[in-house]
C-alpha positions in Angstrom: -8.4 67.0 177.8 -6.1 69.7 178.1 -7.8 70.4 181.3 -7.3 67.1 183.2 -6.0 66.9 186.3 -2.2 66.0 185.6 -2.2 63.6 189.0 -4.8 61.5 186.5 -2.4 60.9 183.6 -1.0 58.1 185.2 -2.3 54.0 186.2 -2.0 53.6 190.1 -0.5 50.4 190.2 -2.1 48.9 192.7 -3.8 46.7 190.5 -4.1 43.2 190.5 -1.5 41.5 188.5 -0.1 38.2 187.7 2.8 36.6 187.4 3.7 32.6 186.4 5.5 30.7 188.6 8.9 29.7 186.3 10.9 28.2 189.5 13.4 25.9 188.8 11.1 23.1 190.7 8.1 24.3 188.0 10.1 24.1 185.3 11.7 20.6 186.3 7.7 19.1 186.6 6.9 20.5 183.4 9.4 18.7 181.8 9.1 15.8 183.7 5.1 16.5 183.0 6.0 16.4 178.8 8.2 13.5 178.3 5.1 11.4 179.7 2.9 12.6 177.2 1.5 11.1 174.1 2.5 13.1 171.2 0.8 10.2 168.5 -1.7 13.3 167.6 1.3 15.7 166.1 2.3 13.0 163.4 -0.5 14.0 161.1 0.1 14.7 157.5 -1.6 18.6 158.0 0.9 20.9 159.4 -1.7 23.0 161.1 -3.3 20.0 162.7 0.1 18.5 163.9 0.9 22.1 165.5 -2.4 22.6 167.1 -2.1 19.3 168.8 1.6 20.4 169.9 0.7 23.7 171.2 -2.5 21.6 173.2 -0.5 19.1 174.9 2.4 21.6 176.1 -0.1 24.5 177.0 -1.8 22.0 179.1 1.1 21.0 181.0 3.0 24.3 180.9 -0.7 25.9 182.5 -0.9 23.1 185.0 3.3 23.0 186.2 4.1 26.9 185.7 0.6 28.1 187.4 -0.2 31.5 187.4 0.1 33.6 190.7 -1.8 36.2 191.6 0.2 39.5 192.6 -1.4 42.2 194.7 -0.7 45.8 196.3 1.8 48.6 195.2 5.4 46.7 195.0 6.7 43.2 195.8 10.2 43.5 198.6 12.8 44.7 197.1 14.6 42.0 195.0 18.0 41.8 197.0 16.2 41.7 200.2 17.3 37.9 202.1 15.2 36.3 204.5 17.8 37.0 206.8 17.9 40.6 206.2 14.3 40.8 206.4 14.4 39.3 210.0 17.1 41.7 211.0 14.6 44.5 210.4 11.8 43.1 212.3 14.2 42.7 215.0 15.8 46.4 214.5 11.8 47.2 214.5 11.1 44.9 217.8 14.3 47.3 219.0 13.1 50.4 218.3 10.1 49.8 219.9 11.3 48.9 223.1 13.8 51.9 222.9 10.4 54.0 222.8 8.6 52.3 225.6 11.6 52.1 227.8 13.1 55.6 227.0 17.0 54.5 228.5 20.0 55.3 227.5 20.8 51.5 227.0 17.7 50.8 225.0 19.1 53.8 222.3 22.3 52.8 222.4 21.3 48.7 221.4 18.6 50.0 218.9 21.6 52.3 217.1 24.1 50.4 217.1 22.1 47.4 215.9 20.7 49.7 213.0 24.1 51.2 212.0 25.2 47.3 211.8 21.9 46.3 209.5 22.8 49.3 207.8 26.5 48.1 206.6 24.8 45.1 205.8 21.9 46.1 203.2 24.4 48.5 201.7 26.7 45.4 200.8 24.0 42.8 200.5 22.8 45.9 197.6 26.1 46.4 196.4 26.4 43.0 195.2 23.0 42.1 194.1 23.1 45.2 191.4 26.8 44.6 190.7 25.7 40.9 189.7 22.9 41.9 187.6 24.7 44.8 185.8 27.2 42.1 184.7 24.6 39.8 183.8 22.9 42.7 181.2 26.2 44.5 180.2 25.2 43.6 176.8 21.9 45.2 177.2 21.7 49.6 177.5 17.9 49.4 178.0 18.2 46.8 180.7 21.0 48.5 182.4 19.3 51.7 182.4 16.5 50.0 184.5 18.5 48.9 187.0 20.1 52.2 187.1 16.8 53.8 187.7 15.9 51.1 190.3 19.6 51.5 192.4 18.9 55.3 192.3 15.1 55.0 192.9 14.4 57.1 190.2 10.8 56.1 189.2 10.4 55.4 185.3 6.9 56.6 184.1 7.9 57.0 180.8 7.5 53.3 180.5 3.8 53.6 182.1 1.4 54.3 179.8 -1.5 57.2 180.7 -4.8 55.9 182.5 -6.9 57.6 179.5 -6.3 58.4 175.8 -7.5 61.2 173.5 -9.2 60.6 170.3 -11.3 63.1 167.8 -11.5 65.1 171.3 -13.0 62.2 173.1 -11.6 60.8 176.5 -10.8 57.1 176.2 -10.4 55.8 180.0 -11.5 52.1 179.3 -8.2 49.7 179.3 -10.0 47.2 176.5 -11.2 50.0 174.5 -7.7 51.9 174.4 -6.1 48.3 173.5 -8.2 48.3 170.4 -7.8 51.3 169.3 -4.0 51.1 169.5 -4.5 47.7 167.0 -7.0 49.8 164.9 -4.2 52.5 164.7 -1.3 50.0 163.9 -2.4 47.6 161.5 -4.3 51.0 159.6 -1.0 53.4 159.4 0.5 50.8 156.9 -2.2 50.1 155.0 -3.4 53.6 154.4 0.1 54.5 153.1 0.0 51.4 150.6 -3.3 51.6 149.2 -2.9 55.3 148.7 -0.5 54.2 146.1 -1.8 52.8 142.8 -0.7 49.7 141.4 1.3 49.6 138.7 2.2 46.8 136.4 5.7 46.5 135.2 8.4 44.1 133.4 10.7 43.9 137.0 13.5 44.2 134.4 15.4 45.5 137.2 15.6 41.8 138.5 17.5 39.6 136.4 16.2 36.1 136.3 18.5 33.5 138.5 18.1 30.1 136.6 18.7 28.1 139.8 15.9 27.5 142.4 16.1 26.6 146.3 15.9 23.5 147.7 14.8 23.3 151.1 16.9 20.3 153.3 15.5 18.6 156.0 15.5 19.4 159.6 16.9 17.3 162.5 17.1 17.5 166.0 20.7 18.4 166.5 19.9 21.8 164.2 16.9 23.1 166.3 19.2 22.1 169.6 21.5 24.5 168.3 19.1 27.0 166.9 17.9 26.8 170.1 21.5 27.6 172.4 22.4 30.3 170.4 19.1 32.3 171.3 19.0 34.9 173.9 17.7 34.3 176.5 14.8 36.7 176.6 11.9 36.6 179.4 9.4 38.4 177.0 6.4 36.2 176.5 3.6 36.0 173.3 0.4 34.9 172.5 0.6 31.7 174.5 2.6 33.4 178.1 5.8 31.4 176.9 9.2 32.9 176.6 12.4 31.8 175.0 13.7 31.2 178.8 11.2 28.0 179.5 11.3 27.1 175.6 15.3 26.5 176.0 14.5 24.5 179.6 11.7 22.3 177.7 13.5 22.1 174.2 14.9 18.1 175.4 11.3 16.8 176.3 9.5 18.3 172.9 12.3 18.1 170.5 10.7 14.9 168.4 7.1 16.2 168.0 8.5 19.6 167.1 11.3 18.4 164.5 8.9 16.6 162.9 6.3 20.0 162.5 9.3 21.7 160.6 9.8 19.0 158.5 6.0 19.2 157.5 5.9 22.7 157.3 9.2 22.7 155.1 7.7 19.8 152.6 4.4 20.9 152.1 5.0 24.7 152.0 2.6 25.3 154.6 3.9 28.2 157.6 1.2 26.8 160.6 -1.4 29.3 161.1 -0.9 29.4 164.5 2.7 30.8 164.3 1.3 33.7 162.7 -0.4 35.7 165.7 1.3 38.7 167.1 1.2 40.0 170.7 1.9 43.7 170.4 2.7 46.0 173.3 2.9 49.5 172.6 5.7 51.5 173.1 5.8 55.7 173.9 8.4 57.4 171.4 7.6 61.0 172.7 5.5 64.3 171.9 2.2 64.1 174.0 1.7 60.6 175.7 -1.9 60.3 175.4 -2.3 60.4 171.9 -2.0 57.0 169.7 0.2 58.3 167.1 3.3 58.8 169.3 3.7 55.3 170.1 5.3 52.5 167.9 4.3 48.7 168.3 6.7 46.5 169.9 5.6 42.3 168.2 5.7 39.8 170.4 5.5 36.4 167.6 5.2 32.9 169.2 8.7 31.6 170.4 8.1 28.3 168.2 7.4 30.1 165.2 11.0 32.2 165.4 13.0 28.5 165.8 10.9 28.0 162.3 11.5 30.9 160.7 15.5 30.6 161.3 15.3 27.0 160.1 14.1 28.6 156.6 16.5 31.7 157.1 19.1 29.5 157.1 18.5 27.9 153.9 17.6 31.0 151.9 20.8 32.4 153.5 22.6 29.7 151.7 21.1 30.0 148.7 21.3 34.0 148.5 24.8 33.8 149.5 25.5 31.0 146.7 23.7 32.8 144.2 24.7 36.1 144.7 22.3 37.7 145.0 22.4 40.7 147.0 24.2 43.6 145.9 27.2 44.4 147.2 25.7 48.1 148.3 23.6 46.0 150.9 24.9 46.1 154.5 22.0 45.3 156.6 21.2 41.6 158.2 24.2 39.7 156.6 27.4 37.9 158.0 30.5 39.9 158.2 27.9 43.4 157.2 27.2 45.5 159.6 26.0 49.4 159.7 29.9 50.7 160.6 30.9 48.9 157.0 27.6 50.6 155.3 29.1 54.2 157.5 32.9 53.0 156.2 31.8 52.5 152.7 30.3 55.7 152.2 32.8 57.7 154.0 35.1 56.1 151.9 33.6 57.5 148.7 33.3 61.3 150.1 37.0 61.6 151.6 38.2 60.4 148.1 35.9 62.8 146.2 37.2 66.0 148.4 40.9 64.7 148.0 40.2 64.9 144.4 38.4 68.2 144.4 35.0 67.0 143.7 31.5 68.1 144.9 30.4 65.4 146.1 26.1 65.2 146.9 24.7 62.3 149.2 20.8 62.1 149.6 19.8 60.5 152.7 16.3 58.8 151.9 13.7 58.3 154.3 10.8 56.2 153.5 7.3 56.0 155.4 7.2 52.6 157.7 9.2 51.0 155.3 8.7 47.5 157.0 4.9 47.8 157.7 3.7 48.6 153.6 5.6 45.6 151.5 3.0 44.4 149.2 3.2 40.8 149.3 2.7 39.7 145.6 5.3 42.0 144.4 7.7 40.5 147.1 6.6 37.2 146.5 6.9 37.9 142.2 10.8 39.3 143.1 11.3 35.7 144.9 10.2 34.1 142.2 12.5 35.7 139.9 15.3 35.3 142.6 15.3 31.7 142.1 12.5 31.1 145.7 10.1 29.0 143.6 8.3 26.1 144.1 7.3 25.0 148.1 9.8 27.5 149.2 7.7 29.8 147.3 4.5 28.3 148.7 6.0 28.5 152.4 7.1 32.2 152.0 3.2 33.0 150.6 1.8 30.9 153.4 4.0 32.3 155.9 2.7 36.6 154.9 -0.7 35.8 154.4 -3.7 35.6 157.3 -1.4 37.1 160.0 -3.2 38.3 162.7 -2.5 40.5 166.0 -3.6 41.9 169.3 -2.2 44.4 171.7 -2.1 43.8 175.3 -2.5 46.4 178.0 -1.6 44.7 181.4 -4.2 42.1 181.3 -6.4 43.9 178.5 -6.5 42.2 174.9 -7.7 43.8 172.3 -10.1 41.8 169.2 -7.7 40.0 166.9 -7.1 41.7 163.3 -6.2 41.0 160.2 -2.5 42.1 159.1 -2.2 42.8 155.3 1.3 44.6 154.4 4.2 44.2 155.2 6.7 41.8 156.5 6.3 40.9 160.2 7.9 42.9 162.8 10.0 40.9 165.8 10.6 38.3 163.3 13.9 36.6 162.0 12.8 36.5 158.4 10.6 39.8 158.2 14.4 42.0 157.6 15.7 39.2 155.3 12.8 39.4 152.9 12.9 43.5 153.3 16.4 43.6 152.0 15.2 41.1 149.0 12.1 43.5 148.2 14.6 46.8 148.4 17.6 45.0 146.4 17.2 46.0 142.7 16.5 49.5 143.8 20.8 49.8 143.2 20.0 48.6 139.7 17.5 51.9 138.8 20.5 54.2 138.2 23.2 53.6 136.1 25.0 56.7 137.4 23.9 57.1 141.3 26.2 55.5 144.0 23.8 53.7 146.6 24.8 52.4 150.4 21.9 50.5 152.2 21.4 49.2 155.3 17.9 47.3 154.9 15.7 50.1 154.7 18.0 53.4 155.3 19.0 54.8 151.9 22.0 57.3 151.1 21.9 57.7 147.2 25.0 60.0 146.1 27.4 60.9 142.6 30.2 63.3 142.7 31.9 65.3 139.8 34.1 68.8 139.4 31.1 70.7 138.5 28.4 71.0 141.8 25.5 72.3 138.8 26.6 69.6 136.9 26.6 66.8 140.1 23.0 68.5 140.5 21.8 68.4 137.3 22.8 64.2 137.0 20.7 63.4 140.2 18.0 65.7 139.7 17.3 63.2 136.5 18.1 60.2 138.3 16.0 61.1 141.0 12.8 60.9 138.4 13.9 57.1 138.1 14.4 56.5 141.5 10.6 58.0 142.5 9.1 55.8 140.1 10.8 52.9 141.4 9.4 53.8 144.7 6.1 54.4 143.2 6.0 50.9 141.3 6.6 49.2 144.4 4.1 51.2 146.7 7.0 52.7 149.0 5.8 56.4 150.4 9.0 58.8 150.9 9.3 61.3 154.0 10.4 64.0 152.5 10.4 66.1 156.0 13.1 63.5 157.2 15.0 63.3 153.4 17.5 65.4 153.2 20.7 66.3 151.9 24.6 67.4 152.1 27.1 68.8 149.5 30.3 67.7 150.6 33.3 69.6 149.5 36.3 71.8 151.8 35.9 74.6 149.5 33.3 77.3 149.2 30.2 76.8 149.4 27.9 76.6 145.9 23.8 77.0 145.5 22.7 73.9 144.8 19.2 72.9 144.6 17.6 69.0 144.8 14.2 68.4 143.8 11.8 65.1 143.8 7.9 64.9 142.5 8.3 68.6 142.4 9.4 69.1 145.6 12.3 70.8 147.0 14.8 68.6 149.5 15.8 69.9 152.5 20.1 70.2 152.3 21.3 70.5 155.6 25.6 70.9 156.9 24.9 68.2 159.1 22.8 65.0 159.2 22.6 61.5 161.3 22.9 58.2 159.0 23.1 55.0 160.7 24.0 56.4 164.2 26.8 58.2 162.8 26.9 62.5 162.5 28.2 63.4 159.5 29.5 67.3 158.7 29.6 68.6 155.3 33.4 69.1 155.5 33.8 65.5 157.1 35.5 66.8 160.2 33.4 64.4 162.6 33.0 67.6 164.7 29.2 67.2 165.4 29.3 63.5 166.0 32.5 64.1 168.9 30.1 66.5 170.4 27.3 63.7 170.2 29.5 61.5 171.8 30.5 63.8 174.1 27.0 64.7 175.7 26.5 60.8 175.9 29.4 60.0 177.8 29.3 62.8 179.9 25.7 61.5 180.9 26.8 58.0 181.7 29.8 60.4 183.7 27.3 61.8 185.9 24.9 58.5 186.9 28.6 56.7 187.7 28.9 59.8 190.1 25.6 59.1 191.3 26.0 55.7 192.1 29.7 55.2 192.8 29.0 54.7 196.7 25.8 52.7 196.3 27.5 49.7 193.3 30.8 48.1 194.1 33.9 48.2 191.6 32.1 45.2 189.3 29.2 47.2 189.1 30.7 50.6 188.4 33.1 48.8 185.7 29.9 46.9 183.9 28.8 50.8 183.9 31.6 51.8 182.2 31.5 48.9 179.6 27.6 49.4 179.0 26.9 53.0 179.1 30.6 54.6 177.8 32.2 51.8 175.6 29.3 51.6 173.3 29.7 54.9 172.6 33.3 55.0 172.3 33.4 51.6 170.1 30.6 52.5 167.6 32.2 53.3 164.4 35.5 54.3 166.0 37.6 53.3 163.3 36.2 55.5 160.9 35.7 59.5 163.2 38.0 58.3 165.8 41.3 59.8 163.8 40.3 63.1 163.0 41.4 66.2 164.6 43.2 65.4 168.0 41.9 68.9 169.4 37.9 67.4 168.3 38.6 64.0 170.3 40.7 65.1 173.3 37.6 65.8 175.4 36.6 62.0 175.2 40.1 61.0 175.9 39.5 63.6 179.1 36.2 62.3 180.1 36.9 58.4 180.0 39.8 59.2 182.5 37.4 61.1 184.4 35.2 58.4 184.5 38.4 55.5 185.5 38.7 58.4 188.2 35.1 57.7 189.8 35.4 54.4 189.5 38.7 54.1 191.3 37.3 56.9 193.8 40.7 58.9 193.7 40.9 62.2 193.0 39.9 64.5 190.4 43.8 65.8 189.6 45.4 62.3 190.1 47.4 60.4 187.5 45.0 57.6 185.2 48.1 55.4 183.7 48.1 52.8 186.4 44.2 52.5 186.5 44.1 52.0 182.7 46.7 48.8 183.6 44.5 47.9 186.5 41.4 47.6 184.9 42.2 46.6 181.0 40.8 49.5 179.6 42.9 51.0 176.6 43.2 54.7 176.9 41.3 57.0 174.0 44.0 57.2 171.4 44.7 53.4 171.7 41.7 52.4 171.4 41.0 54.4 167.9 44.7 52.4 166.5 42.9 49.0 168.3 40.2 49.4 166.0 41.8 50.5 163.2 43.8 47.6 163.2 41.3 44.9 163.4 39.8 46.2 160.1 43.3 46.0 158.9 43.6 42.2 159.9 40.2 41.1 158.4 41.5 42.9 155.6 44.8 40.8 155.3 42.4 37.3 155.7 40.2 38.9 153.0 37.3 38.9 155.4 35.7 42.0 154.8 32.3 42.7 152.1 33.2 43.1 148.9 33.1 47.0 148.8 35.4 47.1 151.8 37.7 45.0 150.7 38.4 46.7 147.1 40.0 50.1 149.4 42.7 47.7 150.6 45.1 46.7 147.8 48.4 44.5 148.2 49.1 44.7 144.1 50.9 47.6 142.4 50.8 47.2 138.6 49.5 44.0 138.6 52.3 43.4 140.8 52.8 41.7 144.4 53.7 43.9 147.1 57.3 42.6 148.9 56.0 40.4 152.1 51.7 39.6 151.3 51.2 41.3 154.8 52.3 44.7 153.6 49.2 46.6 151.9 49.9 49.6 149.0 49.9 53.3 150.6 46.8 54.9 149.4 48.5 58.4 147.9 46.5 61.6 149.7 46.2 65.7 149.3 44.3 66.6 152.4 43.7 65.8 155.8 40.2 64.2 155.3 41.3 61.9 153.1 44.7 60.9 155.5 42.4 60.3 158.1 40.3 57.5 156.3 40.6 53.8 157.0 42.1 53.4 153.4 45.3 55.2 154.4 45.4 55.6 158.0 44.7 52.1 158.3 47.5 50.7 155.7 50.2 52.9 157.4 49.1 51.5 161.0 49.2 48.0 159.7 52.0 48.0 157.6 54.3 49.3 160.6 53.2 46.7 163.6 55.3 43.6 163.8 55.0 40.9 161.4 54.2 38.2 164.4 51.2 39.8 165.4 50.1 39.9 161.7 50.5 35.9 162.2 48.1 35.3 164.5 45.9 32.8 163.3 42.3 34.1 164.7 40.9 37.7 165.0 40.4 37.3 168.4 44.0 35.8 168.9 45.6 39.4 167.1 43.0 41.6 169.4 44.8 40.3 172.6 48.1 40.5 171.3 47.8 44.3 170.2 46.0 45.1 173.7 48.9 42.9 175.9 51.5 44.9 173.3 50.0 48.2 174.4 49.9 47.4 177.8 52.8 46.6 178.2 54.1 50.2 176.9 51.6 51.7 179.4 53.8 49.7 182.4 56.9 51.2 180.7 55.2 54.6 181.0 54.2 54.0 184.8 57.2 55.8 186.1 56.9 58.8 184.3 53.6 59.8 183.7 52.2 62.6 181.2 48.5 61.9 180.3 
C-alpha cells in the first residue's frame, strides 16, 4: 500500500450527498404536523412499547415535514453569497463579455469599474458574514478553526477520511466494508483489554456501606423544558437524523407523551432499548491515516435518550452530593470542580513540600481506555453499596446492558454490534458513573496523596529523605496495581510517568510497578497544564507561547479579510483560552518567563487595531476591554480569592485559605491569615499570593454580593487606572 498513488488517498467529493431540509417553514409544519397527532399508543404500561410508539409517530412526521434533499457536484455557493450578489456577477459576467466582443475603450472602462464596485461589495458582504459567525461560535475552538480555514481557503483534509484502508496488508476500498471494520476495531479494543484481565473476587472493603438508598422523584414538564434550554444547541444528528436543534423547536408539541416515558422509565427501572443505539463517526488522531488504529470514535446517542439520562443525573447528583459520597480528591464532572482546582490542589501540595525542604514524588497514571473497559457488575456491585439500590439500581443495569452501535461513513452504515464494557461515550451519565467506579481507589493507600479528575490519576507522598519517599510508594504502589487489577483496569505504562520535585540537587531515584521500571521525566503535561520539576512554569509559558503566537499569525492572515468583530471574537477564541486556562495558578511566576505573553497579546491588540508594530497599546486595551497580561493574572487571582471569602470553593481548596489564627478570628472576616513562606515557589502560590492580593483591595469590592458583580468592579477599578495612565505611557 506503500506504493499507492498519493492523489488516491483521498474521497473526491463529488458524490451524492444529502441534506434535510430544517427551514424555519419545515420546522413550523412539523410541529404543527405533531400537536395533531394521536399519542393514545405511548400511554402503555411497557416503557419500550410507549417509546417505540413515540419515536414512530415523530419519525413519521419529522420524515414527511423535514424531507431529505438531495445534494450534488463538488461545493454548494459560497454561504455568504446574496441573491443580489449573485446577480451582480452574472451582470459583471454579461459585462465582460461584451467588453470582449466589442473591444472599446468604454466597454473596459464599464466592465472595471463595475467589477472594482462588486469587488468592495463581496469583501464587505464577507466581512460581515464571518464576523457574525465567529461571534456566534466564540465559545467553540474547533468551530472557529473551520471558519478560519474556510475565510482563508485553506482546505481541511485532515477531517476527510482516506478512500481505502489497510488491514493485515490488504487494501480495503469498499465504504461499507471500512465502516465495519472500524465498529469491529472499536467495540474489540475494550473488550480485549478487559477480558485479558482475570476476575477476581473480593470483599470491596474499600467501599463503606451508605445505609441510605435513592429515591427517584417524578418528572414533570416544566423540568424537561428546562433540561431542554439549557442544552447547546448542537446540529450533530444520531441514529434517527435528529439533532438537539429541531428537538428544542419540537420540545412544546411532544412534551406530554415524552414526560410521561420518563416517568415509566424512572418507576419501573427500565432505560428503553431504543435509547441505547450509538451512531459513531470516526475521528483521525494522527500517525498514518489509513490505518484503523489511529482513529478514536466520536458517539452520536439519540437526543431523547441524553434529556433521560440528565433527568436521572440529576437525582443521583443529589443524592451523591447529600451523602457524601465522593472523595474530596475527585475534581472531574462536579459543580464548583473543575480540572484548574484538581491542577491548584496539587500545586498546592508541591510548593509547600519544597518550601519545607521535602522531596516531593508525583506519579502521573495513565490507564488503557479507561472509559471503554468498566465491567458492569462490579460498577453496578459499587452502586449498590453506595446506597443506588432498588429501581434506581434496576435502571442503571438496564441502562449498560444490550447497548448497541454502528459507524457511519457518509451514507455507509455499518452491521449493528453488541457493546459490552464500559460506560457509554457522548453520554451525560457514562463520566458520572466513571468517577463512582474510580472513587475508592483514594481509599487503597493510607499514605499516598491522590488528585483525580475522572480518569487522570497523579498519586504522590513527600518526605526529607528522596530513598525514603521512594521506598513508601514503591510499597504502596503493589496496593495500588492490585486495585487496578481487581477492577480489570489496564495501566499504560509508556504514558506513566513521573517527577521528583525538589529545588535542590538532583537524587537517583528509582519507581517501579509489576516489575517494571517508570519512566521519571523533568517535565510532564497533567490536565492541560506543563509542570517542571522545580515548579517554575517555564515549559508551560513556552507552550503557551507557541499557541498564541499561532493564533498571532492567522489574525495576520486575516486581518484585511474579517472586520474588527471578527478579529476581536479571534482574539477571545484562539488567545484568551489560552491565556485564562489555569492562569491563577503559573501566571505569577517569574516576570522574565511571562513577559513574552504580555508582549505577544499587545502584538496581537496591534493587528487588530491595524496600527503599527512600535505604537503605544494603553489606549487599545481601554478601547476594546481587554486587561493587559499582568492584570489579568491579579483578575484571576482574585476571583479565587472571593469564592474563597463566600466559602465557595471544594473542600480541598478551601482548607489553604484560613481566616482563624489560634482558634482565633482574624480582625474584619474579609481579611484571610498570611500563609508564612521560605522561597519563591511557594510565594508564588494561590495560598499566599492570593491572601496578600485580597487582603489589600478595598473592602467595598469585597461586598459585592455576586461573583460576577466583584469581576466587573475589579476590571472597571483597573480600567480606570489604565485612563489615568493614558498620558504617560510605559508598557
Amino acid at each position: 500500500s506503500k506504493y499507492h498513488n498519493n492523489n488516491k488517498n483521498i474521497i473526491k467529493h463529488n458524490f451524492i450527498n444529502y441534506k434535510r431540509n430544517k427551514s424555519v417553514k419545515a420546522l413550523e409544519d412539523l410541529n404543527k404536523d405533531l400537536k395533531m397527532q394521536n399519542w393514545t399508543e405511548v400511554y402503555v404500561s411497557d416503557v419500550n412499547n410507549a417509546y417505540t410508539s413515540f419515536m414512530k409517530i415523530l419519525l413519521k412526521s419529522f420524515n414527511s415535514n423535514c424531507k431529505l434533499i438531495k445534494i450534488t457536484g463538488k461545493r454548494d455557493n459560497q454561504p455568504w453569497m446574496t441573491n443580489g450578489i449573485k446577480n451582480a456577477c452574472a451582470k459583471k459576467n454579461s459585462l465582460y463579455k461584451r467588453f470582449l466582443k466589442l473591444q472599446t475603450k468604454e466597454a473596459e472602462d464599464r466592465y472595471k469599474k463595475y467589477k472594482n464596485k462588486l469587488v468592495t461589495i463581496i469583501r464587505k458582504q464577507k466581512k460581515e458574514y464571518y464576523g457574525e459567525l465567529l461571534n456566534k461560535n466564540k465559545d467553540n475552538i474547533k468551530t472557529t478553526w473551520g471558519i478560519i480555514n474556510n475565510v482563508i481557503n485553506r482546505d481541511n483534509t485532515n477531517a476527510r477520511l482516506p478512500n481505502y484502508f489497510v488491514k493485515d496488508n490488504k487494501d480495503i476500498y469498499e465504504v461499507k466494508e471500512i465502516s465495519n471494520e472500524f465498529n469491529d476495531f472499536f467495540i474489540n479494543v475494550g473488550r480485549s483489554l478487559v477480558e485479558s484481565k482475570p476476575i477476581i473476587h473480593d470483599t470491596m472493603n474499600t467501599i463503606p456501606r451508605n445505609v441510605n438508598s435513592i429515591l427517584l422523584d417524578k418528572v414533570d414538564q416544566q423540568e424537561i423544558r428546562n433540561i431542554v434550554k439549557n442544552w447547546g444547541s448542537k446540529r450533530s444528528t444520531d441514529c434517527d437524523d435528529l439533532d438537539m436543534v429541531t428537538v428544542k423547536a419540537i420540545t412544546e408539541s411532544v412534551i406530554e407523551p415524552f414526560t410521561y416515558i420518563c416517568n415509566l422509565s424512572l418507576s419501573t427501572g427500565v432505560f428503553p432499548d431504543l435509547m441505547k443505539i450509538a451512531k459513531v463517526v470516526p475521528l483521525f488522531k494522527s500517525g498514518d491515516k489509513q490505518s484503523f488504529t489511529n482513529y478514536r470514535p466520536v458517539s452520536l446517542l439519540p437526543q431523547f435518550s441524553k434529556i433521560l439520562e440528565k433527568v436521572f443525573a440529576l437525582r443521583l447528583d443529589k443524592f451523591i452530593d447529600k451523602n457524601s459520597i465522593l472523595n474530596h480528591e475527585q475534581y472531574g464532572f462536579r459543580t464548583k470542580h473543575s480540572t484548574a482546582m484538581a491542577v491548584m490542589d496539587l500545586v498546592d501540595k508541591i510548593s509547600s513540600a519544597i518550601d519545607n525542604k521535602n522531596h516531593f514524588i508525583s506519579v502521573f497514571i495513565d490507564l488503557k481506555k479507561a472509559f471503554d473497559v468498566i465491567d458492569h457488575s462490579r460498577l453496578l456491585l459499587k452502586l449498590h453499596r453506595y446506597g443506588i439500590r432498588g429501581v434506581a439500581h434496576q435502571w442503571v443495569n438496564s441502562y449498560l446492558r444490550n447497548r448497541k452501535q454502528f459507524v457511519q461513513i457518509n451514507n455507509a452504515k455499518s452491521e449493528l454490534k453488541d457493546i459490552y464494557y464500559g460506560v457509554p461515550q457522548g453520554s451525560v451519565l457514562g463520566p458520572k458513573l466513571f468517577i463512582l467506579f474510580i472513587n475508592d481507589l483514594v481509599n487503597v493507600s493510607n499514605l499516598l496523596g491522590t488528585v483525580l479528575f475522572a480518569d487522570d490519576t497523579t498519586l504522590f507522598y513527600s518526605g526529607l529523605n528522596a530513598h525514603e519517599v521512594t521506598q513508601v510508594i514503591n510499597s504502596e504502589l503493589i496496593k495500588v496495581k492490585k486495585w487496578f487489577d481487581i477492577n480489570r483496569l489496564s495501566l499504560n505504562l509508556n504514558k506513566t510517568n513521573y517527577i521528583l520535585f525538589n529545588n535542590r540537587r538532583s537524587c537517583d531515584v528509582s519507581l517501579m510497578i509489576d516489575g517494571m521500571e517508570i519512566q521519571r521525566v523533568k517535565e510532564t503535561k497533567f490536565l492541560g497544564v506543563m509542570f517542571d520539576e522545580s515548579l517554575t512554569w517555564k515549559s508551560h509559558v513556552g507552550y503557551i507561547k507557541g499557541k498564541i503566537a499561532k493564533a498571532i499569525g492567522v489574525l495576520y492572515r486575516v486581518k484585511f479579510l474579517l472586520n474588527l468583530s471578527g478579529l476581536l471574537t479571534l482574539y477571545h477564541s484562539l488567545i484568551e483560552p489560552y491565556l485564562f486556562y489555569c492562569l491563577e495558578i503559573w501566571g505569577a511566576t517569574c516576570k522574565t518567563f511571562t513577559q513574552p505573553l504580555f508582549i505577544l497579546q499587545k502584538r496581537a491588540l496591534r493587528i487588530i487595531n491595524n496600527s503599527n508594530y512600535r505604537d503605544h497599546t494603553n489606549q487599545l486595551f481601554i478601547r476594546y476591554k481587554i486587561l493587559k497580561f499582568p492584570d489579568l493574572v491579579e483578575w484571576k487571582i482574585l476571583q479565587i480569592m472571593y469564592r474563597a471569602n463566600t466559602s465557595n470553593l471544594p473542600t480541598n481548596i478551601q482548607k489553604m485559605f484560613n481566616k482563624r489564627v489560634s482558634g482565633y478570628m482574624l480582625k474584619g472576616t474579609d481579611v484571610f491569615q498570611k500563609p508564612r513562606f521560605r522561597t519563591k515557589v511557594r510565594e508564588c502560590n494561590i495560598s499566599v499570593n492570593g491572601v496578600r492580593l485580597w487582603n489589600a483591595i478595598n473592602k467595598e469590592f469585597k461586598e459585592s454580593t455576586t461573583l460576577a458583580i466583584f469581576k466587573k468592579c475589579i476590571k472597571s477599578n483597573v480600567f480606570s487606572n489604565y485612563e489615568k495612565e493614558n498620558y504617560n505611557v510605559k508598557d
